[in-house]
C-alpha positions in Angstrom: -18.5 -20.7 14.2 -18.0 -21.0 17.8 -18.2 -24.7 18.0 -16.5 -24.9 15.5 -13.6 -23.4 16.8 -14.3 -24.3 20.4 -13.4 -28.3 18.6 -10.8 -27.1 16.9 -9.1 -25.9 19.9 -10.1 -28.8 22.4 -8.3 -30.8 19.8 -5.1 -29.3 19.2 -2.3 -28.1 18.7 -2.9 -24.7 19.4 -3.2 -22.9 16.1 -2.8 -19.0 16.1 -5.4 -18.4 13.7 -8.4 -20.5 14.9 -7.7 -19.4 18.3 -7.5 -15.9 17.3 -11.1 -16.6 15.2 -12.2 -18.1 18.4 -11.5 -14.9 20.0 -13.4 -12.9 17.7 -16.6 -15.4 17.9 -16.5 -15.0 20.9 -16.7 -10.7 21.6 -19.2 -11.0 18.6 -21.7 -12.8 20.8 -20.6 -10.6 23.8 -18.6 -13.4 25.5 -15.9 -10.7 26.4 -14.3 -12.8 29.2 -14.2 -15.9 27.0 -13.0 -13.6 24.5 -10.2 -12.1 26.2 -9.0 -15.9 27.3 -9.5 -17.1 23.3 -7.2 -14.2 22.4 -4.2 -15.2 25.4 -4.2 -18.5 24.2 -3.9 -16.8 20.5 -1.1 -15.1 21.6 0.3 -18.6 23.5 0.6 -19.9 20.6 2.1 -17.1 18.5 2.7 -13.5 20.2 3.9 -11.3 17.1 0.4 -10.8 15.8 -0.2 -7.0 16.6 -4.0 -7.3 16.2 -4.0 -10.0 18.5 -2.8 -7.8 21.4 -5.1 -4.6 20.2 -8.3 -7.1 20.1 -7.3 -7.5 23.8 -6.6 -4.3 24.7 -10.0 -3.0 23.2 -11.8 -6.2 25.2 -10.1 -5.4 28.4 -10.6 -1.0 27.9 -14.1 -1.1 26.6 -15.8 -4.4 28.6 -14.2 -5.9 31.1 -13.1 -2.3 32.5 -9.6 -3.1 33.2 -8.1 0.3 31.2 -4.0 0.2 32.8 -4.1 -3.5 31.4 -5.3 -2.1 28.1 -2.7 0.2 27.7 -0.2 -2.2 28.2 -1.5 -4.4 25.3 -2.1 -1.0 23.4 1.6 -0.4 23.4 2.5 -3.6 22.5 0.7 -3.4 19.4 1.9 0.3 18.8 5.4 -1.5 19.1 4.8 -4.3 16.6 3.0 -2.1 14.1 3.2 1.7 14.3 1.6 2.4 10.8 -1.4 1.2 12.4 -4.1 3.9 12.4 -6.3 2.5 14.4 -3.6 2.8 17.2 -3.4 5.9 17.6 -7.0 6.5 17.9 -7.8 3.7 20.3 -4.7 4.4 22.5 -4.7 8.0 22.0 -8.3 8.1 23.4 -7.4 6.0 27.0 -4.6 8.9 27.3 -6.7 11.6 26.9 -9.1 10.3 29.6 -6.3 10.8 32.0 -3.7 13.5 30.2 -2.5 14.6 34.0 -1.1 10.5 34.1 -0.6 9.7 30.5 0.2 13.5 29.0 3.4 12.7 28.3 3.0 9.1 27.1 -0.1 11.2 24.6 2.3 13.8 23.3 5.0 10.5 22.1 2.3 8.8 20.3 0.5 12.0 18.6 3.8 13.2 17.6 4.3 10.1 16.2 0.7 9.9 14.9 0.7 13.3 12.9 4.7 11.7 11.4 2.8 9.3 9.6 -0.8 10.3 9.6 -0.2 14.2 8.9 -3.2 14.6 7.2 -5.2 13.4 10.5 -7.1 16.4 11.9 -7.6 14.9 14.8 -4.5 13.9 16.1 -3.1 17.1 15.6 -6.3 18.3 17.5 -5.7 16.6 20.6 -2.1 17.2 20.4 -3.0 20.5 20.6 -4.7 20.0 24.0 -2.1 17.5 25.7 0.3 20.3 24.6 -1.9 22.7 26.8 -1.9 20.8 29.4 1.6 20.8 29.5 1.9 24.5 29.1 3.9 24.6 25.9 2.1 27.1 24.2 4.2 27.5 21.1 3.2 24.1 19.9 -0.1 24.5 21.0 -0.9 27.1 18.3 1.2 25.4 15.8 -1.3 21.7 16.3 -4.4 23.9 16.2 -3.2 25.6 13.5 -2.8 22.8 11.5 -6.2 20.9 12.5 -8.1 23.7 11.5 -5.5 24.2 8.4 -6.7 20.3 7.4 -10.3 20.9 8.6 -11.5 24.3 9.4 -14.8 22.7 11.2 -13.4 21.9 14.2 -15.2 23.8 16.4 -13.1 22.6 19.6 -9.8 23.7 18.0 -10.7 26.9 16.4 -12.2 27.6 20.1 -9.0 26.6 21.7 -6.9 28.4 19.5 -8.7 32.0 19.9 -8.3 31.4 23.8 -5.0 30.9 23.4 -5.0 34.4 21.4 -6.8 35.9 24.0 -4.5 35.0 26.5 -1.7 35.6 25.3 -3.3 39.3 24.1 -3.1 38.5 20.2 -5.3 40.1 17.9 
């Protein structure tokens, strides 16, 4: 497929789809620098393609190591499509590495993430925990509440939410 592609291409005119193909050849076979290049010129030749700009994002976060540059793309793709499940996993998950820089930017798209995705233990999860961090308590309770509401196995939450009990000297 690569060859392919590659001719198609080397002979023109650039064509969204091949190029984005191209792209995905190419982090199939672990080209990830040739991949992330496939996927610019993707976008070159048509830049409303919101996969286009997570495929990058995910290429630049998870192999070439460039994570602010990740983000970046993240959003864009969040801004083009923000139905997009996958989203607010992969973004949500480059916050939470860093929730003293990105907290705030984590609480926007987990609050946005449990709007359409309510049923999403998960986000509500880590909402819970970039609320901590940002010492709003009140919410806190309320996103743990509901994660272990929509799935009363997760351990992390229903730890969380008795130390927040305990703190706050509820039985």
């Amino acid at each position: 497929a690569v060859k392919a592609l590659e001719a198609s291409r080397d002979w023109g005119p650039p064509e969204v789809n091949a190029l984005y193909e191209l792209g995905n050849s190419y982090a199939r076979s672990e080209r990830f620098v040739d991949a992330d290049k496939a996927y610019g010129q993707a976008l070159d030749a048509n830049a409303g393609y919101d996969e286009i700009y997570y495929n990058i994002a995910a290429i630049k976060s998870s192999r070439l190591g460039q994570v602010a540059k990740a983000i970046d793309y993240y959003r864009v793709s969040w801004a083009i499509n923000p139905l997009s499940p996958e989203i607010y996993n992969s973004l949500g998950s480059l916050y939470l590495q860093n929730p003293a820089k990105y907290g705030a930017d984590g609480i926007e798209l987990l609050e946005r993430g449990v709007h359409y995705f309510p049923g999403n233990p998960n986000h509500w999860n880590n909402l819970g925990y970039l609320y901590t961090m940002s010492k709003r308590y009140a919410d806190v309770e309320r996103a743990y509440t509901e994660a272990l509401t929509i799935d009363p196995n997760i351990a992390t939450a229903e730890r969380n939410l008795a130390a927040l009990v305990a703190q706050e000297h509820r039985q």
